[in-house]
C-alpha positions in Angstrom: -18.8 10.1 28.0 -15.6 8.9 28.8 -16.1 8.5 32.6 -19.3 6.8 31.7 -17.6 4.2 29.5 -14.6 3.6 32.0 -17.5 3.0 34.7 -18.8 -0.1 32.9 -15.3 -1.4 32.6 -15.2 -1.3 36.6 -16.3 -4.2 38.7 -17.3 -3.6 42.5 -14.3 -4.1 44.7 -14.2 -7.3 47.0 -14.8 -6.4 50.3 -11.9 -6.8 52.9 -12.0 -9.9 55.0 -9.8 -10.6 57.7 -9.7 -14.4 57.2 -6.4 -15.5 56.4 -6.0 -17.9 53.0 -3.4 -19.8 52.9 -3.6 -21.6 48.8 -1.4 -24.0 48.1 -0.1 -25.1 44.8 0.1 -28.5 43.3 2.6 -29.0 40.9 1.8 -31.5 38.2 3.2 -34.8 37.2 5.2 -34.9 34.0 2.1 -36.6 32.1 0.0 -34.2 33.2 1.4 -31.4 32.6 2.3 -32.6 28.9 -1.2 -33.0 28.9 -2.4 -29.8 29.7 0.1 -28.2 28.0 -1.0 -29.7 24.4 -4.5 -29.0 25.4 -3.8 -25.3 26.2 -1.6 -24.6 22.8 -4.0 -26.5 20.9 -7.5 -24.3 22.2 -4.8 -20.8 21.7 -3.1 -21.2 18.7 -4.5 -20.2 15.4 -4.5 -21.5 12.1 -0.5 -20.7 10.8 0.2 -18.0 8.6 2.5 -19.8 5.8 2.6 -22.4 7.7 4.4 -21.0 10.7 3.5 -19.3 14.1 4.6 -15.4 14.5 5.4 -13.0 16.8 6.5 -9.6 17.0 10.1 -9.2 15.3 9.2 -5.0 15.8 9.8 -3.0 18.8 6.2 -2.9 19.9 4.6 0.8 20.5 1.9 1.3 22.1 -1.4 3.4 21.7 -4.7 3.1 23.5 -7.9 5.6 22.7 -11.6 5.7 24.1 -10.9 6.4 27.4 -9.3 8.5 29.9 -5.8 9.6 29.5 -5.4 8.0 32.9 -6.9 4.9 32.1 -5.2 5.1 28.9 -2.0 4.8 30.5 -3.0 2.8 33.0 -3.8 -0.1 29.9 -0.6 0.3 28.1 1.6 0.1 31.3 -0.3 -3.2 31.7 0.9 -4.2 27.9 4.1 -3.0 28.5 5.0 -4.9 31.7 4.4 -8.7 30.3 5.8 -7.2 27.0 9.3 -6.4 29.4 8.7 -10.0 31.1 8.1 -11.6 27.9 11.7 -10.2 26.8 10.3 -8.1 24.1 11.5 -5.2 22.5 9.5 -1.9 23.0 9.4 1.7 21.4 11.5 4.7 22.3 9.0 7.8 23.5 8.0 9.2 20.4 7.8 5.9 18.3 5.2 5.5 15.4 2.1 2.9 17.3 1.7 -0.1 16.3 -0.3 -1.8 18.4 -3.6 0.1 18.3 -5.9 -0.8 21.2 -9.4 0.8 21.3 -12.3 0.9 23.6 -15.8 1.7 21.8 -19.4 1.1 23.1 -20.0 -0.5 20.1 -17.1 -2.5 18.4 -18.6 -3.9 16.0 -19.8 -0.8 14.3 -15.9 0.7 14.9 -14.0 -2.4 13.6 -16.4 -1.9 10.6 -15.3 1.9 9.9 -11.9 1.1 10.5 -11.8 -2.0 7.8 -13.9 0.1 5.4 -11.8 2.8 5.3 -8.6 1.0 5.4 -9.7 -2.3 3.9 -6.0 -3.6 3.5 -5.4 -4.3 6.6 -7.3 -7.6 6.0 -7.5 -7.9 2.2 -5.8 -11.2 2.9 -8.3 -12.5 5.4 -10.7 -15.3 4.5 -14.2 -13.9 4.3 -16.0 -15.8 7.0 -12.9 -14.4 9.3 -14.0 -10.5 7.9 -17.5 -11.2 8.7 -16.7 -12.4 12.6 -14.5 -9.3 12.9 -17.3 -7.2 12.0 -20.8 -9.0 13.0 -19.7 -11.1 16.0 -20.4 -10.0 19.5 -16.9 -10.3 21.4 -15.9 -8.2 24.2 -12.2 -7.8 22.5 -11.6 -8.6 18.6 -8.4 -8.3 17.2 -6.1 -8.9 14.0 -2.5 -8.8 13.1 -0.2 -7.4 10.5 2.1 -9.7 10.0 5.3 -9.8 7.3 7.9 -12.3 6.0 11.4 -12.7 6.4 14.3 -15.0 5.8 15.6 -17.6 8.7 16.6 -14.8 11.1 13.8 -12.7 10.9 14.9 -10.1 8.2 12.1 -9.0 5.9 12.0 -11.1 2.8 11.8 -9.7 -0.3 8.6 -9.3 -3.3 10.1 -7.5 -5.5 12.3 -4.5 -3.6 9.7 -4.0 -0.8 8.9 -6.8 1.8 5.9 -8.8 1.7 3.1 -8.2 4.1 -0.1 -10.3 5.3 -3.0 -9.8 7.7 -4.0 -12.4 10.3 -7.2 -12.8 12.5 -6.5 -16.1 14.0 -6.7 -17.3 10.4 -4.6 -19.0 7.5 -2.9 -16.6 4.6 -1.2 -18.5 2.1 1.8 -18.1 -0.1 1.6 -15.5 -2.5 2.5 -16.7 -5.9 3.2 -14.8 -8.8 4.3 -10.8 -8.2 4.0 -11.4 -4.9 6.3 -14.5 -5.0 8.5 -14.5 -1.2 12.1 -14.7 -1.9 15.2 -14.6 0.6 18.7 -14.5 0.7 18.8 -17.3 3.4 20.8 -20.5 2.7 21.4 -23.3 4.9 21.8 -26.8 4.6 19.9 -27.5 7.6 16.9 -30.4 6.8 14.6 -28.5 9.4 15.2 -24.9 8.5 12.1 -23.4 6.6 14.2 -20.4 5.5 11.3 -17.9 6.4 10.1 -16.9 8.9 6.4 -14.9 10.3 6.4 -12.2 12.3 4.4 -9.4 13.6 4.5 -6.0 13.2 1.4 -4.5 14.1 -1.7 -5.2 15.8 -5.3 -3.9 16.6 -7.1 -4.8 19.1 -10.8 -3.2 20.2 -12.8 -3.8 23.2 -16.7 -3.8 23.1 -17.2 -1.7 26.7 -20.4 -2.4 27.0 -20.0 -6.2 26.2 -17.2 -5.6 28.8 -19.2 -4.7 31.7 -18.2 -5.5 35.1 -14.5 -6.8 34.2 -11.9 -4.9 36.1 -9.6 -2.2 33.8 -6.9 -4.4 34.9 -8.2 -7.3 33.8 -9.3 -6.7 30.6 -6.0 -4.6 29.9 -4.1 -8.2 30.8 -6.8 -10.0 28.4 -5.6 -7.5 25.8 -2.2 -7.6 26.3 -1.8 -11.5 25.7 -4.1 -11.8 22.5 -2.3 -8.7 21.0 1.3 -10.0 22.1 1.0 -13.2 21.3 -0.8 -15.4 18.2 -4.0 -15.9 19.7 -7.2 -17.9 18.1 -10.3 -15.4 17.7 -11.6 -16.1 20.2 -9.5 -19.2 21.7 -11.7 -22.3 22.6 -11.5 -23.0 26.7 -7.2 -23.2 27.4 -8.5 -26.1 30.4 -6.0 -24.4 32.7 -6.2 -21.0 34.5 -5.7 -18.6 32.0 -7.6 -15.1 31.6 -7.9 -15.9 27.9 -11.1 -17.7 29.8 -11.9 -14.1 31.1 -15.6 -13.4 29.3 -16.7 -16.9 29.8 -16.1 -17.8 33.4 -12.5 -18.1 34.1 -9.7 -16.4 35.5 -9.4 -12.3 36.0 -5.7 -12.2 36.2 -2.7 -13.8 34.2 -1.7 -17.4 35.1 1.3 -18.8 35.4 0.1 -20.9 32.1 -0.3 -17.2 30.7 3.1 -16.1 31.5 4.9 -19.4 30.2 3.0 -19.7 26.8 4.2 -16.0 26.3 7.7 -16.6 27.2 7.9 -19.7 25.4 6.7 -17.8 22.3 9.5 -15.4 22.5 12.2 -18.6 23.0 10.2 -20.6 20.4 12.7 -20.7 17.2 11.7 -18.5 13.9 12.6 -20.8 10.9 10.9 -23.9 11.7 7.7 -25.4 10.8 4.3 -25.0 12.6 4.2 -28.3 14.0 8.1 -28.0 15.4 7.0 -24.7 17.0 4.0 -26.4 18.4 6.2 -29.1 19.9 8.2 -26.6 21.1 6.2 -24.8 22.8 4.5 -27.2 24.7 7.4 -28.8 25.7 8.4 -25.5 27.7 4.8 -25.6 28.7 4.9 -28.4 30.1 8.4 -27.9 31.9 7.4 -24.7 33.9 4.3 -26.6 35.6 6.3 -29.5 36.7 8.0 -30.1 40.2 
C-alpha cells in the first residue's frame, strides 16, 4: 500500500535531450519588482492572527507518516534544508514533532479524524475555515498552532500558562476575559505592539491521490513553504514563479520569489503591526529581484 501510494506521487522522468539551454534571467526594474512583490505577499499572506503575521519562534521538528521510511526521509530532508537556508532553528535527534506532515489517499476523511478526536487544535478557527479543512478537495491542507508572546518573542502570559491559538490561513482574535494576553514588555517605542505571533506547531496533509503525477520532490518543497511560513489556504495565484502555483499550473520547484519571501519572513521584525510587516516584507521582496 505504501509503494502504491508513493507511485502516484511520481511523475514520469523527462527524457534526456542533448540540446543545450542556455536561460537567461531578466532582472526587474525597481517599479516592477515593487509591483510584483505586493502582488505576491498580497495572494500568500493570510488573514493576521491578532493582528500580526507569525512564524516559528520553536526549533522546528520534524515528522512525516504515510509513506515509506525512505521517502519519509527523503520529505523531511527537503523541509529541513530551506528551514537551514531560511535561518531557522531545528530539533536535536530525539526532539518532540511538531510539524506533523501526512500523506493519506484521502485527506479529507484524515483531517476529519484528526480534528474530531483532537478538536482543540482548531477550537479557535472560524467555522467556514473548519468546514474547508474538512470538505474541500486540496492536494495539501494545513493549519498552525500558534502562541503569544511579548516584544521579543517570549510566551505571554493568561494566567501562569501561555496563551495559545490555532490558524488555517484565518483571523483569531483577542481573547478577552480569562483568557486576557498580558506581558511584561515595556517600551516607549510608538510602533512597538508589545506582542508578538508565533508558531509552534504545524500540520500539514497531502491528498495522494489528488497529488497524482507531482514529483516527491516537489510536493515535499510545496509542503515545506506553506508549513514554514504563514501561508493563505490555499494562496490565490503569487503572479511570479512560485511552486505555491504547483496544483494549478505553475512552477514544480522553489523560486527565487519562494526563497526571498521565506527569508524575509525570518528578518521581518516580531512586535510590529501587520501592515508594517507587510511593508516590510515586500520591501526585501522587491530588493532581491532587482539589478
Amino acid at each position: 500500500m505504501l509503494a502504491a501510494l508513493l507511485a502516484l506521487l511520481v511523475a514520469a522522468p523527462t527524457p534526456a535531450d542533448d540540446t543545450a539551454i542556455t536561460v537567461t534571467a531578466t532582472k526587474l526594474t525597481p517599479a516592477e519588482a515593487q509591483a510584483r512583490a505586493t502582488a505576491f505577499v498580497k495572494a500568500v499572506l493570510p488573514t493576521p492572527s491578532y493582528g500580526q503575521y507569525g512564524r516559528w519562534t520553536v526549533p522546528v521538528c520534524i515528522k512525516v507518516t504515510g509513506i515509506t521510511d525512505d521517502a519519509a526521509t527523503q520529505v523531511a530532508e527537503r523541509v529541513r534544508a530551506l528551514a537551514t537556508t531560511a535561518g531557522m532553528a531545528l530539533g536535536k535527534p530525539g526532539c518532540r514533532a511538531n510539524l506533523n506532515i501526512i500523506f493519506s489517499e484521502d485527506a479529507s476523511r484524515t483531517t476529519g479524524v484528526i480534528l474530531r478526536r483532537r478538536p482543540g487544535l482548531v477550537a479557535r478557527l472560524p467555522m467556514a475555515m473548519k468546514t474547508r479543512l474538512i470538505n474541500d478537495p486540496l492536494p495539501v491542507r494545513w493549519w498552525y498552532g500558534e502562541e503569544i508572546g511579548d516584544g521579543s518573542g517570549v510566551a505571554a502570559g493568561a494566567g501562569n500558562s501561555a496563551t495559545a491559538l490555532m490558524t488555517a490561513g484565518g483571523a483569531a482574535t483577542l481573547p478577552i476575559g480569562p483568557d486576557a494576553v498580558s506581558t511584561n514588555s515595556y517600551s516607549s517605542s510608538l510602533i512597538d505592539t508589545h506582542l508578538s505571533v508565533g508558531i509552534t506547531t504545524a500540520t500539514a496533509v497531502v491528498d495522494v491521490t489528488l497529488a497524482t503525477g507531482k514529483s516527491l520532490d516537489a510536493v515535499a518543497d510545496h509542503v515545506a513553504l506553506v508549513s514554514l511560513a504563514p501561508t493563505r489556504l490555499p494562496p490565490d495565484p503569487p503572479g511570479v514563479p512560485s511552486i505555491l502555483g504547483l496544483f494549478s499550473g505553475g512552477d514544480d520547484r522553489l523560486s527565487n520569489w519562494d526563497r526571498a519571501y521565506l527569508a524575509a519572513l525570518y528578518r521581518m521584525s516580531l512586535n510590529r503591526t501587520g501592515q508594517r510587516q507587510r511593508g516590510q516584507l515586500i520591501d526585501a521582496l522587491a530588493k532581491g529581484q532587482q539589478p
